[in-house]
C-alpha positions in Angstrom: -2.3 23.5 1.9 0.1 22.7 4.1 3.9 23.6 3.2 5.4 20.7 4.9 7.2 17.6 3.8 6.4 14.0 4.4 9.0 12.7 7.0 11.5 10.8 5.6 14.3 9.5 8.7 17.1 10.5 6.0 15.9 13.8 4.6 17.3 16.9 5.8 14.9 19.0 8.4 12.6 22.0 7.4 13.0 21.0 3.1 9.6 22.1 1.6 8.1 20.2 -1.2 4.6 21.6 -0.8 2.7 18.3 0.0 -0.1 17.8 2.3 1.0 15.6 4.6 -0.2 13.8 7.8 1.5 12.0 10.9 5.3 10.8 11.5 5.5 8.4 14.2 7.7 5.7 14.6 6.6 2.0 15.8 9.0 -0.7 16.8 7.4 -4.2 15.9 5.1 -5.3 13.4 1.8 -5.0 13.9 0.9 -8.5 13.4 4.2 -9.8 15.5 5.1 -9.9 19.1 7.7 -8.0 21.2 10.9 -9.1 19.7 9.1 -8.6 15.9 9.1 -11.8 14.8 5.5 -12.0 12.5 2.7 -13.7 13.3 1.9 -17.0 11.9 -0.8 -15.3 9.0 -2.0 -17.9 6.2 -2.1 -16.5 2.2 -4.2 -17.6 -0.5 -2.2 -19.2 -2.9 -3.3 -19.6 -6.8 -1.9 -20.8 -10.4 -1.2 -18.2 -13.2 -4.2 -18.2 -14.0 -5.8 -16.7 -10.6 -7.1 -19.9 -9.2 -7.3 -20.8 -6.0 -4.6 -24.1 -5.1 -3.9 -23.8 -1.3 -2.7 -21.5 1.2 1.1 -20.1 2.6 2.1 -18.6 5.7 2.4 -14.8 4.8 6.3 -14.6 5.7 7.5 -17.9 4.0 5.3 -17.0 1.3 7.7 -13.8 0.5 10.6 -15.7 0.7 12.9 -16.6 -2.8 11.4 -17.7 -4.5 8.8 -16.9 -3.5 4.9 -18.7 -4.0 2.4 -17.0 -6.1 -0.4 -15.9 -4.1 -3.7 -13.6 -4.0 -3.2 -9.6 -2.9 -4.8 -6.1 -3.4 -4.1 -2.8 -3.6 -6.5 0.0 -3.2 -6.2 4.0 -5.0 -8.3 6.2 -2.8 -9.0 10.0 -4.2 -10.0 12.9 -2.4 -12.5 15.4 -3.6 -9.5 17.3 -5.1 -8.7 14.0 -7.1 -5.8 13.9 -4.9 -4.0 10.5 -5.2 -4.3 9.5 -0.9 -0.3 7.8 -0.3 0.8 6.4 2.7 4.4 5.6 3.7 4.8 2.3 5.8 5.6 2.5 9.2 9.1 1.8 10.0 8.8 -1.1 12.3 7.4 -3.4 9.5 8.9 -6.8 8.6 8.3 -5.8 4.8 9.2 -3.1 3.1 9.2 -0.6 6.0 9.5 2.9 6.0 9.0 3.0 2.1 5.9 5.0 0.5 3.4 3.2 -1.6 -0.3 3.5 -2.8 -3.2 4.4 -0.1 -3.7 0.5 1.2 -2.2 -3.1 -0.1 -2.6 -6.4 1.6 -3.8 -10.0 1.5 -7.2 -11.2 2.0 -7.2 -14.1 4.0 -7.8 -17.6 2.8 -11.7 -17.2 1.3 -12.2 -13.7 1.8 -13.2 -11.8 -1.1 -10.7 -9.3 -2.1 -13.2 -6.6 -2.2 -13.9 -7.6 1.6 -10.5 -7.7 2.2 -9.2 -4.3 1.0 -12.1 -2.7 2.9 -11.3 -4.1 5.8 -7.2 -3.3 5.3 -8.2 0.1 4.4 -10.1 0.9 7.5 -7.8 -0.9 9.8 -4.1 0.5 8.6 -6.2 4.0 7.9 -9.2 4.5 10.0 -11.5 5.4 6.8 -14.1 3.5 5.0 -14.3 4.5 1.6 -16.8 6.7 0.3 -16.6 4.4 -2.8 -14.4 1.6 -3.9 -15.1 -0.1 -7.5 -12.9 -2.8 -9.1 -9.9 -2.0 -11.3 -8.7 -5.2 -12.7 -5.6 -7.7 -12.0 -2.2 -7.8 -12.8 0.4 -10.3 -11.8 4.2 -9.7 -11.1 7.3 -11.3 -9.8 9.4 -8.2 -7.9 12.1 -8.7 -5.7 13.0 -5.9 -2.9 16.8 -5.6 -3.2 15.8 -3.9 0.4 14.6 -7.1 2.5 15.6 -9.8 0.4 11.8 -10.4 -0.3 10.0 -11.2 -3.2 6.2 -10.2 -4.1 4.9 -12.8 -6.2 1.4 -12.0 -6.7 -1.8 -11.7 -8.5 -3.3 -8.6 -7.5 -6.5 -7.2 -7.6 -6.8 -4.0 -8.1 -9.4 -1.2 -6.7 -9.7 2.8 -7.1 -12.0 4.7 -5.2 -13.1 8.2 -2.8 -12.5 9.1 0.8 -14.4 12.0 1.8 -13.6 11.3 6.2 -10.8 12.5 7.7 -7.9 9.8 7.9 -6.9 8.6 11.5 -3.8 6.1 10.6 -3.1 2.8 12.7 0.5 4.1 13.8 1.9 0.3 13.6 0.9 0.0 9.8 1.4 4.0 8.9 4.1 6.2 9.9 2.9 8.8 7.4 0.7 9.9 4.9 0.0 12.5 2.1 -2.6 13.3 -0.2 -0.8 14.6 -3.8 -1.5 15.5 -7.5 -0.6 13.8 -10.4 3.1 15.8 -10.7 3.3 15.9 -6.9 3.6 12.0 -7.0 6.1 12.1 -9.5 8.3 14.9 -7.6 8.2 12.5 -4.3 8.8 9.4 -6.5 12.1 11.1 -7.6 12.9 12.0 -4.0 11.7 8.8 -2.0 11.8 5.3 -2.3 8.7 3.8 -2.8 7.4 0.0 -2.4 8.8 -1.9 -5.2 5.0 -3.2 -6.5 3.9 0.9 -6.9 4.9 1.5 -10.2 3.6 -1.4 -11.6 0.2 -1.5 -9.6 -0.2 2.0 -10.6 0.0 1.7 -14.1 -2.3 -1.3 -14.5 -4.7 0.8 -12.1 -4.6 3.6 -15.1 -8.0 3.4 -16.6 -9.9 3.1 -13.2 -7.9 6.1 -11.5 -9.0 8.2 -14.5 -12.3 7.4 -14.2 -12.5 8.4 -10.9 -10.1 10.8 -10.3 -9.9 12.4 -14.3 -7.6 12.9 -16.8 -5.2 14.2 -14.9 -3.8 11.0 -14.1 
């Protein structure tokens, strides 16, 4: 393995934590928003508590206090190794940039199933279809990022799977990326900051993560 850290733009050169890590490149805009990073006009399901379906929200206004309620995902993709795949969001993101968080999270378009959707995100931000991807439930949450001034209001659906290709990151969604045990994630949780939903997505992803991945987790 690798004895290399995963970038961070405000951690000292040449510290070794022992994680295998991938790329660090910096991007400038978003990748869904023009020179001057100003997001592109992207519509969000909305829904009730409940998970239903009640109209949709641009993306961006969506996140803003106080935020709508609307439909997202996050995907937990293992390696053979039942390494946990992490990636760390590239730094020229409207939200939450340069933060690590779990392998892919997005929204599914208005109609799309979520299953469709995080396929789709996974491959795009990642260049990797998973070997496997099986559903891991839902949980909602109201979290604001202190960061951006954001709020993730969401009902998430939750997915675990295997990638067993090599990774080949989109640059304007990734700026790095790390594959990392059980007590490897909580050593770079203590080091980094991660996206505020992780920790909770995470947790309600328990069962399915050990079922794919083992005990370990």
């Amino acid at each position: 393995m690798p004895q290399s850290l995963p970038t961070d733009p405000t951690a000292p050169a040449g510290l070794d934590t022992g994680l295998d890590t991938g790329l660090d490149v910096e991007t400038d805009v978003d990748a869904v928003g023009d020179a001057a990073g100003t997001p592109e006009e992207i519509l969000l399901e909305l829904v009730d508590d409940e998970g239903v379906t009640i109209g949709t929200a641009e993306k961006h206004w969506a996140h803003q206090q106080p935020g709508r309620l609307h439909r997202a995902f996050s995907v937990f993709l293992f390696d053979r190794q039942g390494r946990m795949l992490l990636q760390r969001r590239a730094l020229g993101k409207y939200h939450s940039p340069g933060v690590w968080s779990n392998t892919c999270c997005g929204h599914p378009y208005p109609d799309e199933p979520p299953f469709v959707a995080a396929a789709r995100r996974t491959a795009e931000e990642l260049g990797v279809a998973p070997a496997l991807l099986c559903e891991a439930g839902t949980v909602r949450y109201d979290l604001p990022d202190e960061a951006t001034g954001l709020i993730e209001r969401e009902w998430n659906h939750l997915f675990v799977g295997l990638v067993t290709a090599p990774v080949r990151p989109n640059p304007d969604e990734v700026d790095d990326y790390a594959f990392v045990t059980a007590e490897e994630l909580r050593e770079l949780e203590a080091e980094r900051p991660f996206s505020v939903w992780f920790r909770t997505v995470f947790e309600a992803a328990l069962p399915g993560i050990r079922e794919i991945a083992g005990k370990d987790w």
